[in-house]
C-alpha positions in Angstrom: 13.9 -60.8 34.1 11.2 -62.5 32.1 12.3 -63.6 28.2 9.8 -62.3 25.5 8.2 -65.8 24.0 9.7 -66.1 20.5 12.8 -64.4 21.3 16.1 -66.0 20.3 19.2 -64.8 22.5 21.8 -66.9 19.6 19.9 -64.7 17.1 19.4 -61.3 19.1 23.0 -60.6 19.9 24.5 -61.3 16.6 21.7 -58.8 14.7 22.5 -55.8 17.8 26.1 -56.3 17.3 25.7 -55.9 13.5 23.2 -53.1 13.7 25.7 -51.2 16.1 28.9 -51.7 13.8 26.7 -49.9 10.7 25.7 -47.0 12.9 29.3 -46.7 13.7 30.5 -46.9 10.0 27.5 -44.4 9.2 29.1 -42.1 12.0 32.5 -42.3 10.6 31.3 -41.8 7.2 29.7 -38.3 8.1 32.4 -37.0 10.3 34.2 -35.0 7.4 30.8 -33.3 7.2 30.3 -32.1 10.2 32.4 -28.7 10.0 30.9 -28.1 6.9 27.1 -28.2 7.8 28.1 -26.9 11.1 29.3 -23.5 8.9 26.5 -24.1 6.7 24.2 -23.2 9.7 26.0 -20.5 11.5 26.2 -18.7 8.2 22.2 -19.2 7.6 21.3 -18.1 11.0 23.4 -15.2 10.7 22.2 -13.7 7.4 18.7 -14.5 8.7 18.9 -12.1 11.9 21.2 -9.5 10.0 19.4 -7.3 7.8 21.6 -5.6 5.0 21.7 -1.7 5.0 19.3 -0.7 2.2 20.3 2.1 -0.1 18.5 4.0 -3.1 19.5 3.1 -6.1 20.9 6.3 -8.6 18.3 7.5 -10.5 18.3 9.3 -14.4 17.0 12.6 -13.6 13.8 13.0 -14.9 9.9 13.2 -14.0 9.0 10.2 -12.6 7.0 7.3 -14.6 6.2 4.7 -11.8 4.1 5.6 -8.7 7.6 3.2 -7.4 9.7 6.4 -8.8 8.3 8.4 -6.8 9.2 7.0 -3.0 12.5 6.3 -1.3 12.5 2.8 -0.1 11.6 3.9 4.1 9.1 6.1 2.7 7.2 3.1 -0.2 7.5 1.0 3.4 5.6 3.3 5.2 2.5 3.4 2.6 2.7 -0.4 1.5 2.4 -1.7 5.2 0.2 0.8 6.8 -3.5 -0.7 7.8 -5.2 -1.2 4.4 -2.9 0.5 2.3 -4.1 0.1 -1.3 -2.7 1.6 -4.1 -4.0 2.9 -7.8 -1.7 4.2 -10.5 -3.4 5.5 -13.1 -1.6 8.5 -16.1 -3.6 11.0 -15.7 -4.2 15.0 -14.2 -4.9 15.9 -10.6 -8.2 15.9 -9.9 -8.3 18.1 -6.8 -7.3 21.3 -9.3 -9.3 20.6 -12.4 -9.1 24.4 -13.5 -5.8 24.8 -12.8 -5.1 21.7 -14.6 -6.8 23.2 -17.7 -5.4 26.5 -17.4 -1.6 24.9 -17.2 -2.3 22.6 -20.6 0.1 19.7 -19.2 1.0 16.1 -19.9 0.0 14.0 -17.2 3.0 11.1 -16.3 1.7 9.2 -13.0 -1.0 10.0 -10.8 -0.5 7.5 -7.3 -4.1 7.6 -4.9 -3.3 5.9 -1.7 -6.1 5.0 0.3 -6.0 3.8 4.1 -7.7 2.8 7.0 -11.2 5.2 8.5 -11.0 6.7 4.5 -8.0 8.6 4.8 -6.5 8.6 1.5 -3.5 10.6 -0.2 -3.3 11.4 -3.6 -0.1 12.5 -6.3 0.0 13.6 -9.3 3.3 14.4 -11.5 2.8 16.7 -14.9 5.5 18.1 -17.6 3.9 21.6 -17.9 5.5 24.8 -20.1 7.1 27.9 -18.7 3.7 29.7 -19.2 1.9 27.0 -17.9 3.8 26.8 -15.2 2.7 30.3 -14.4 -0.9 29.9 -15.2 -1.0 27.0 -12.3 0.1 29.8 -9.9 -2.2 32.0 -10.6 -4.5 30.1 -10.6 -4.2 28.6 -7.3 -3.6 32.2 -6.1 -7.1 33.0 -6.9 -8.6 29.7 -5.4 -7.5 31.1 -2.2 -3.7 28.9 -2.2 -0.4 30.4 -0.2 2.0 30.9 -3.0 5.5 31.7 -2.5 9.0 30.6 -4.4 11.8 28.6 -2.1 14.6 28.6 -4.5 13.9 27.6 -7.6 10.1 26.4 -6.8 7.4 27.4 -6.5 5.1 26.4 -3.9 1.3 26.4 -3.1 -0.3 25.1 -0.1 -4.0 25.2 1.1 -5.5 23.1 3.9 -8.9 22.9 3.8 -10.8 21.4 6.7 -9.0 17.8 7.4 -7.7 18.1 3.5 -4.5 19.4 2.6 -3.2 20.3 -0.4 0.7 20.8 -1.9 1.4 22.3 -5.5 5.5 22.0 -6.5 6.5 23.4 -9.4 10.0 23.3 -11.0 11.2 23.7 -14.5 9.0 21.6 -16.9 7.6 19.4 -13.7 4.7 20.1 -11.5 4.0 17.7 -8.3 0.4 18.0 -7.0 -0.3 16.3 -3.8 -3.7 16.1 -1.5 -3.8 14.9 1.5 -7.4 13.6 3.3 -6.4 12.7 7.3 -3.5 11.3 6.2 -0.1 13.0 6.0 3.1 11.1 6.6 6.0 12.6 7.7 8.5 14.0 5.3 6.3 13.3 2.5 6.0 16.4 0.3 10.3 16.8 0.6 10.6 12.9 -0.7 8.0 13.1 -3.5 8.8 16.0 -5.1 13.2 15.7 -4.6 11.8 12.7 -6.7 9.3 13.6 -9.0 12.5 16.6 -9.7 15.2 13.7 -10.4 17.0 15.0 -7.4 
């Protein structure tokens, strides 16, 4: 075998030696380490593959002030990551209902438009409205052609209009308004309005 030109052997074999003795004292130095970082990434890759069961927090009962209030966390997963979800909060009355709006006199809290992929869209308000106004909003529905009936302590007015849908809920001193334009997720009326209720 051919020497490199330059090369000293008397030189060469001294500097390997010595370069092998300090990776052997680095080795020894990091052994105590080992069972550590070996935990350190068992335990990593574990809580990254292991998602935590999710529960809803407790809520005060009362109408809800946040378009946030107003979802369970499967359901605010649903809207946030459908194809071009995009939400608007604004506080003010449904605009699908103007007149009964005017004829209930209520406070509006949150109103949460959703809009989606093709123009679908979804849209829900949340009011405080009187006993009396309460009973104005039926009546009125009822005369712009809404089904009205009472489930328990609710009352509840649905019309469906073409690819549009609409949803009244009324409950004490709390009125949920809900439309619905091609887009209608599962189990949505029951979540927003046990919500919007402080159920």
């Amino acid at each position: 075998m051919a020497r490199v030109a330059g090369r000293n052997v008397w030189i060469a074999w001294p500097v390997g030696v010595l370069c092998a003795a300090v990776v052997a004292v680095l080795a020894m130095l990091a052994a105590p380490g080992v069972p550590g970082a070996v935990t350190f990434v068992g335990d990593t890759l574990r809580t990254g593959t292991t998602t935590p069961a999710w529960t809803d927090a407790p809520r005060v009962p009362g109408p809800a002030s946040t378009c946030r209030d107003l979802y369970t966390q499967p359901m605010w997963s649903e809207l946030v990551w459908s194809p071009e979800a995009l939400l608007t909060q604004r506080h003010s009355g449904a605009l699908s209902t103007p007149e009964a709006v005017a004829a209930a006199a209520s406070t509006p809290v949150i109103t949460c438009h959703w809009r989606g992929d093709a123009g679908r869209w979804l849209e829900t308000s949340v009011a405080t409205v009187s006993v009396e106004g309460a009973a104005a909003v039926v009546a009125t529905l009822s005369g712009q052609g809404f089904t009205c009936a009472s489930e328990g302590d609710t009352e509840h007015c649905e019309r469906a209009v073409g690819d549009a849908v609409e949803v009244h809920d009324l409950r004490g001193d709390r009125w949920v308004s809900s439309t619905f334009s091609g887009w209608m997720p599962d189990g949505y009326v029951a979540v927003v309005a046990s919500r919007a209720f402080g159920e």
